[in-house]
N, C-alpha and C positions, 0 to 999 in steps of 0.2 A: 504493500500500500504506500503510494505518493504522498506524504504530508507536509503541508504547506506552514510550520512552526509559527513562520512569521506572521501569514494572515492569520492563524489563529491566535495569537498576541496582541494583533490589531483588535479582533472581537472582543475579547476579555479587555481588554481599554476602553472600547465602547461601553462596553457591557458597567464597567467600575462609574462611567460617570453617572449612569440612570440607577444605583443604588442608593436609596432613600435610608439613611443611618437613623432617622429618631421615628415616636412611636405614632405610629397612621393606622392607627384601628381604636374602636371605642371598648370595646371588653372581652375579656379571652375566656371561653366556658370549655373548648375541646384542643389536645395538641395531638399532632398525627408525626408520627414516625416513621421514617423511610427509610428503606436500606435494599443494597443489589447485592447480589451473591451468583456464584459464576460454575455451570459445570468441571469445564477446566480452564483454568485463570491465565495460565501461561500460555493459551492459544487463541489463533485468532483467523475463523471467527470462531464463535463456542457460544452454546447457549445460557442465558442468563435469567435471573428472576429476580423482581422487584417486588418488594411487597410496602403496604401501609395500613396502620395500627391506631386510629385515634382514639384517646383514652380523654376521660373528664378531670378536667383539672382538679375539682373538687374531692374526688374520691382516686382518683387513677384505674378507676376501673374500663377494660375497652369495653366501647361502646359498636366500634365499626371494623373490620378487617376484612383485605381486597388483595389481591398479586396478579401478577400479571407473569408472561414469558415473551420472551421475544431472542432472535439471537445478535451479538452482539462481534461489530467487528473493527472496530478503532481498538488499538494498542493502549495497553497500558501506559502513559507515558506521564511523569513525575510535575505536577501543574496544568496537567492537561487531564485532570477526572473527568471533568464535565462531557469533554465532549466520547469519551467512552460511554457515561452511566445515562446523562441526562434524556437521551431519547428512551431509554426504556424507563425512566422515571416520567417522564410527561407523558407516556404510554399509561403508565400507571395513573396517573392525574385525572387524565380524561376519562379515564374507563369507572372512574371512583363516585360511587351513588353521595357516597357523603365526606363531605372536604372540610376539616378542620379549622378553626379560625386562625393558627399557628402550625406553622412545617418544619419540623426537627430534620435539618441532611446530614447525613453520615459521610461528613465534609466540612471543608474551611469554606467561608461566606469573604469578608474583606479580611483575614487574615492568608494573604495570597501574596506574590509577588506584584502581581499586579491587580493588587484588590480586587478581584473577582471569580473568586472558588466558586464549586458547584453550588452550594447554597448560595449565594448573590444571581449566578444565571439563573436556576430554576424559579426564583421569586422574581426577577427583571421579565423572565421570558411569559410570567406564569399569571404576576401581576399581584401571587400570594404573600404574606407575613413568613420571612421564612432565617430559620437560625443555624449557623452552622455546627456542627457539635462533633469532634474530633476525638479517635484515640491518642491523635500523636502530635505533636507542632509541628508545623510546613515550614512556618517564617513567622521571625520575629524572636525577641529576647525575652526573659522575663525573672522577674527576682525571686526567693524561693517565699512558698507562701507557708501558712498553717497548715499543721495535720490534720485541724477538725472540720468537718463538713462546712458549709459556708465560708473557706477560706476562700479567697482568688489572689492573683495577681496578675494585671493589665499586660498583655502581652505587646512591645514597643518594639516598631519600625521605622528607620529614617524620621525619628523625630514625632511620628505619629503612634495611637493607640491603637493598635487595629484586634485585638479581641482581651480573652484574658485568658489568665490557668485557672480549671476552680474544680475545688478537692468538692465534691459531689459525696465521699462516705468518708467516715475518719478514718485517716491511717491510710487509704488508698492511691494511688496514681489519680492526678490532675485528669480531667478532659478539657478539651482548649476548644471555646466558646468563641464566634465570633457573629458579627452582625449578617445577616442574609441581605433580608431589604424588607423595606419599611418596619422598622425596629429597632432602639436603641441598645446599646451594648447592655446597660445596668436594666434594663426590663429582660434582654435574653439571660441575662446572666441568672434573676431571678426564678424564668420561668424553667429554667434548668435544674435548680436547683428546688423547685416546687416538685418536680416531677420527678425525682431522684429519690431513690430505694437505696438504689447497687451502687457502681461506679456508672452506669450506664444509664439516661434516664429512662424511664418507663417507655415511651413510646417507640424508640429504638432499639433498646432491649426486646420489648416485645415482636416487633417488625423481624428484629434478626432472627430470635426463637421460630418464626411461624416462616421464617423461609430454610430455615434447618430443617424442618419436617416435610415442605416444600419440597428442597433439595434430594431429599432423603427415598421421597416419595417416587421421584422422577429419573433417580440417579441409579444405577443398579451396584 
């Protein structure tokens, strides 16, 4: 496969200026969770599945859960998730009876090189409230935080904030939170942290479980 690095560098700059960083919704009652998992990950193409889990903020109980399959043939490539995952996740969007007022991606949103991870496209492309929520850091620094739940630390780039670390269970590994679009850092940082049991919040935790069985289901 021919890929063009550079136009896609250009999109994701596009893509960075139509990110809306503060809070553009009146009240969050449901967050949905999404996540892609891959038959076999190190080929291409290979089939893939998406799934989304929206649970009630108030109880964390799911209310909705939906997957889709599609197969999938962009390369893994390190700043370039999106354009790997995101069509089987808007596959998933569209096909979904009931859409959350918040979208947790198992992804960096403006903690990106060029401020524009899968979470900021999927909410630009999508139009939705959408946070990024990471096992690992991509880019950026950040000082060490607390051990106890509700720690964070602002994760800093070239002078700017572009997400944070925040210990989700005491004694655990950080997940590195960052803005999608239309949503400030300190409201996702909360609503991460509202929705948090494990290390993982609820809504992606659940998303990933239910395409393990998915996977499991389909996979010999």
């Amino acid at each position: 496969m021919d890929i063009d690095l550079e136009r896609l560098k250009k999109i994701q700059i596009e893509c960075s200026k139509k990110v809306l960083g503060r809070d553009d919704f009146e009240r969050v009652e449901t967050v949905g969770g999404m996540d892609v998992t891959f038959e076999k990950i190190k080929e291409n193409p290979t089939r893939a599945w998406a799934s989304l889990v929206v649970v009630e903020l108030g109880t964390l109980k799911p209310v909705y859960s939906c997957y889709v399959e599609d197969e999938v043939s962009f390369p893994y490539i390190p700043t370039f998730l999106a354009f790997r995952e995101l069509p089987i996740l808007k596959k998933l969007y569209e096909s979904a009876r009931i859409k959350p007022d918040v979208f947790f991606i198992d992804g960096q949103g403006l903690a990106h090189p060029r401020r524009c991870g899968i979470a900021s496209q999927f909410g630009v492309e999508t139009g939705e409230v959408s946070v990024g929520v990471a096992k690992t850091k991509l880019y950026g620094y950040y000082r060490e935080l607390g051990t106890s739940k509700g720690s964070y630390s602002y994760l800093r780039a070239k002078g700017d904030i572009v997400g944070a670390a925040v210990r989700t269970k005491d004694n655990t590994a950080p997940v590195f939170v960052s803005v999608g679009h239309r949503i400030s850092l300190n409201s996702a940082i909360e609503l991460v942290l509202k929705t948090s049991k494990y290390r993982i919040p609820e809504p992606t935790r659940l998303a990933h479980n239910l395409l393990q069985k998915v996977r499991r289901s389909h996979v010999p």
